[in-house]
C-alpha positions in Angstrom: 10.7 -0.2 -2.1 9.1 -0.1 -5.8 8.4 2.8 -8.2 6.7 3.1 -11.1 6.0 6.0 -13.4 2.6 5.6 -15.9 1.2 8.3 -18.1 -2.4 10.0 -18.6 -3.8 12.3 -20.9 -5.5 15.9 -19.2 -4.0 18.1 -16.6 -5.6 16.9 -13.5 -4.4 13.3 -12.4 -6.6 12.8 -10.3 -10.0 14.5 -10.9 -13.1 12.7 -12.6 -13.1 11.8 -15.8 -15.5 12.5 -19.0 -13.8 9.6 -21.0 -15.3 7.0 -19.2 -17.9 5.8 -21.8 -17.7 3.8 -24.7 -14.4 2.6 -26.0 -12.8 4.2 -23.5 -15.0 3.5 -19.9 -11.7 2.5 -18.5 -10.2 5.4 -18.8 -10.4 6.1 -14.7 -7.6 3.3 -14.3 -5.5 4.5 -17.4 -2.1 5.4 -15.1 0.2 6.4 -18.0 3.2 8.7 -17.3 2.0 8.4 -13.6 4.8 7.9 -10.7 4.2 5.7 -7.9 6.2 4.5 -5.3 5.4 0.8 -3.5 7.7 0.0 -0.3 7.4 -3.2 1.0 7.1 -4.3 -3.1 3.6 2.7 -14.7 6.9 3.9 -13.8 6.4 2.6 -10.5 9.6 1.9 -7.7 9.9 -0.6 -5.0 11.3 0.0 -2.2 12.5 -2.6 -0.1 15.1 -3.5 2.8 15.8 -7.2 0.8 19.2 -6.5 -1.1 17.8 -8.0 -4.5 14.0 -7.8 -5.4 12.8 -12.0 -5.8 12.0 -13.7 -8.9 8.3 -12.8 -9.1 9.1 -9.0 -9.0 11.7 -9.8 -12.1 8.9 -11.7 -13.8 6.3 -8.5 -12.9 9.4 -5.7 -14.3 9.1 -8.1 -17.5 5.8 -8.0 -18.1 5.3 -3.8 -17.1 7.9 -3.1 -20.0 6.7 -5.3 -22.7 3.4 -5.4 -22.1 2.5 -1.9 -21.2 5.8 0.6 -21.8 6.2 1.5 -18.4 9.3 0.8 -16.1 9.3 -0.8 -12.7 12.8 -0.2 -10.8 13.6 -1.8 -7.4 15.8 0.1 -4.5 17.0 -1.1 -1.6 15.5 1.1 0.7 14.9 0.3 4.8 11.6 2.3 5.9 13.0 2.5 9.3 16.0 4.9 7.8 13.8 7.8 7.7 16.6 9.9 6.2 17.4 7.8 3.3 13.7 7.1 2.4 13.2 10.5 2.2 16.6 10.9 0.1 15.2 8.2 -2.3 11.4 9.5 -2.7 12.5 12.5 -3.5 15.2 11.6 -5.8 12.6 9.6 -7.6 10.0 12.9 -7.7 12.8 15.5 -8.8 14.1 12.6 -11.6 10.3 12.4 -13.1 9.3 16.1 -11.6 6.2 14.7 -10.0 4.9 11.8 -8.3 0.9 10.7 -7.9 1.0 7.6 -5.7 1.9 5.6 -2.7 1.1 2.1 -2.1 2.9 1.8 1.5 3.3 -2.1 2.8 6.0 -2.9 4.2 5.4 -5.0 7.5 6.9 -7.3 10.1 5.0 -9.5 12.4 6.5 -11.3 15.6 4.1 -14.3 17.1 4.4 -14.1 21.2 2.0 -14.0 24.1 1.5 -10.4 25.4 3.4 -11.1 28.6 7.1 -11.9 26.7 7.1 -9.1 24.4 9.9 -6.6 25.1 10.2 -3.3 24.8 12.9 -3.6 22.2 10.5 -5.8 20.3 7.6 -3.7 20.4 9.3 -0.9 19.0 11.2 -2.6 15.7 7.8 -4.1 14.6 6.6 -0.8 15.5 9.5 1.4 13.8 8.4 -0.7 10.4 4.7 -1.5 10.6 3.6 2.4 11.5 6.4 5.1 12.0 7.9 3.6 8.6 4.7 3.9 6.8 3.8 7.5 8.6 7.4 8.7 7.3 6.5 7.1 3.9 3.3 8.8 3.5 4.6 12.1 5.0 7.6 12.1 2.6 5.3 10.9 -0.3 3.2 14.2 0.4 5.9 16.5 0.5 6.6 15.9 -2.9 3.1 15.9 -4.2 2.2 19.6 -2.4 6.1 20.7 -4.3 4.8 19.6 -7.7 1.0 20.1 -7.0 0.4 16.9 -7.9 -2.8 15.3 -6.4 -2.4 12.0 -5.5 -3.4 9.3 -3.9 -1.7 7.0 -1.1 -2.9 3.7 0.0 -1.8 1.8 3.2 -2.3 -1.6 3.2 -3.3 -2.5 6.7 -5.3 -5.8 7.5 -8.4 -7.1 8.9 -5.9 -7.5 11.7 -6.4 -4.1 12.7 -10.3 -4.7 13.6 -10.6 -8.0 15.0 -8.1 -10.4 17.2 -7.0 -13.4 14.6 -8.2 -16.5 16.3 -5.1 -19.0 17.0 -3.1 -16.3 16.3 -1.1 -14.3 19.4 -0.2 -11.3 17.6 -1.4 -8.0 19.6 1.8 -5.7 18.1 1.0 -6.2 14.6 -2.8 -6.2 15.1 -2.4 -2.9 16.7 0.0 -1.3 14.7 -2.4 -2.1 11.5 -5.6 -0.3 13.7 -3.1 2.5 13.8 -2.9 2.6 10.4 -6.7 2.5 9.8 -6.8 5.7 12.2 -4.0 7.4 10.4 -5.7 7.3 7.2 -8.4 9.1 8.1 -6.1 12.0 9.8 -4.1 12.3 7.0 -7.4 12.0 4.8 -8.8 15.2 6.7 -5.6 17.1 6.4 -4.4 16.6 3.2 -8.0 16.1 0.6 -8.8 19.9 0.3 -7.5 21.9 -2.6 -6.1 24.8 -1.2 -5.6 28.5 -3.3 -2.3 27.7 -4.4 -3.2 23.9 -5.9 -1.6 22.2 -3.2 -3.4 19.4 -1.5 -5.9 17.1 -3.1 -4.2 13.9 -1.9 -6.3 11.4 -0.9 -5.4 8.9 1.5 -7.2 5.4 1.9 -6.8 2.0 3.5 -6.3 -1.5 2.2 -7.4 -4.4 4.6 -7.0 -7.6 2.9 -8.3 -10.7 5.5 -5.9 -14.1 5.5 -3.7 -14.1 2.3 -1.6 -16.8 1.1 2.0 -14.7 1.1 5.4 -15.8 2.6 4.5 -14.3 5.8 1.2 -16.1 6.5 2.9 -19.1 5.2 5.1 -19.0 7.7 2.1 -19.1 10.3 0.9 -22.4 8.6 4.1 -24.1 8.4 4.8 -23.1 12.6 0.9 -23.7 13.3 -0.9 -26.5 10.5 -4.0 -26.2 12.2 -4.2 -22.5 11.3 -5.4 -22.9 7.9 -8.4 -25.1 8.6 -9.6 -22.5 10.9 -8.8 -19.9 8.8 -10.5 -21.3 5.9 -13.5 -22.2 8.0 -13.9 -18.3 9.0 -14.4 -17.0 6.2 -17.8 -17.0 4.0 -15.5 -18.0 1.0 -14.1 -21.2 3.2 -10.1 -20.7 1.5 -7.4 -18.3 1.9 -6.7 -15.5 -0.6 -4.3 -15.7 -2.9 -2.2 -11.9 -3.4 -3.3 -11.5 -6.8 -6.5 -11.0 -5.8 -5.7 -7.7 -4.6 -3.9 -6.3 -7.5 -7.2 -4.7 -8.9 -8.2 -3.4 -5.5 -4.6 -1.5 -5.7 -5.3 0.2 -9.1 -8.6 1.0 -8.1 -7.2 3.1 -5.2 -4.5 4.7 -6.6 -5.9 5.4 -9.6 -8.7 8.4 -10.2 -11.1 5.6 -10.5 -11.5 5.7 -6.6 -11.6 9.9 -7.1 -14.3 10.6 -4.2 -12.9 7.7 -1.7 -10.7 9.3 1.0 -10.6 8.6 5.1 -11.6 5.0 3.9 -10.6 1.5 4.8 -11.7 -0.9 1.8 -11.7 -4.4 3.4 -11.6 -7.7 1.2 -11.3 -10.8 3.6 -13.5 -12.9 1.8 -16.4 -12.2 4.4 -14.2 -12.8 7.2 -15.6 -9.9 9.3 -19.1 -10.1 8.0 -20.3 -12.3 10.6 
């Protein structure tokens, strides 16, 4: 798990902006002296299971400090130990008294025909793909209701989670991601509202990216070659996406850029599900 606190000028965090013009039309993504936390990964913390954070995530803490004075921290943090996520997310609130996001995607997938999965497998990919994220997002909004701080947290689901992935035997994690896509819109409902005593105002959105080049997808490829051709052909773009190309979708949605988007799943597949 990752978190990062950023800062921003005016009292509300979230609310619209009349400093979007001119010099300063950017000013919806400005997330100074902001706190975010990103599991499965400004002062922004990741939290992750992995003892050490990899080499990319030491080249990205290099670049948040000397390029824009904020602080990324990594913690080794296992979504499925509800207790100590909790511990750590609200550690992290109390230390910067206030936290405005969640990016929540952490995720396992398991490739087997429906007919050999086991019950114990079913429920660790489900413990981590939904009951870890649920716990993260309940835990996250716990301490933005404490310091009335209304903020935004974004699941990153998949396209996984409305269409079966062709050559790909994978109905757990398909499922789990659909749940995610239906959980967003609950917590959406129950938590967007300002109540009298400034609590609530969190919104709560989806990300669904379609086939992206990370370790796990790899994976696919190197156990299946034939995967990426038929991928590739899929899609409207005819390639796979690379991750970066989802690092403006993320500010975007946890930023107050995105200020009247709630209940939503944003889906960027490269027009995957288009046709």
């Amino acid at each position: 798990m990752s978190y990062a606190s950023l800062n921003n000028e005016g009292d509300e965090v979230f609310g619209p902006s009349n400093e979007n013009v001119g010099q300063k039309r950017f000013a919806d993504f400005d997330l100074k002296e902001h706190v975010f936390v990103v599991t499965g990964g400004a002062s922004v913390y990741c939290l992750d299971r992995a003892p050490s954070p990899t080499a990319e995530w030491n080249e990205a803490q290099k670049r948040v400090a000397t390029d824009w004075g904020g602080a990324l921290d990594y913690q080794r943090v296992d979504v499925d130990d509800t207790a100590d996520l909790d511990k750590t997310i609200t550690d992290i609130a109390s230390k910067h008294q206030r936290l405005d996001g969640l990016m929540a995607a952490a995720a396992i997938q398991k490739i087997q025909p429906a007919v050999e999965y086991g019950a114990e497998d079913l429920m660790q990919m489900m413990a981590i793909n939904y009951k870890g994220v649920y716990m993260s997002a309940t835990s996250a909004a716990r301490q933005m209701m404490k310091y009335k701080c209304h903020g935004s947290i974004c699941f990153v689901a998949s396209m996984s989670g409305l269409i079966a992935n062709k050559g790909l035997l994978s109905s757990v994690y398909n499922s789990s991601k659909a749940a995610l896509i239906q959980l967003a819109r609950n917590l959406a409902m129950e938590w967007s509202p300002i109540k009298e005593d400034g609590t609530g105002g969190i919104r709560v959105n989806c990300l669904s990216p379609g086939h992206v080049l990370t370790p796990m997808v790899r994976k696919n490829l190197d156990d299946d070659p034939g995967l990426q051709g038929m991928w590739e052909s899929e899609n409207m773009m005819h390639r796979l996406a690379r991750p970066d190309e989802f690092k403006s979708a993320g500010l975007f949605l946890l930023s107050r850029a995105s200020s009247f988007m709630t209940g939503n799943n944003l889906v960027i597949d490269g027009g995957h599900t288009g046709w």
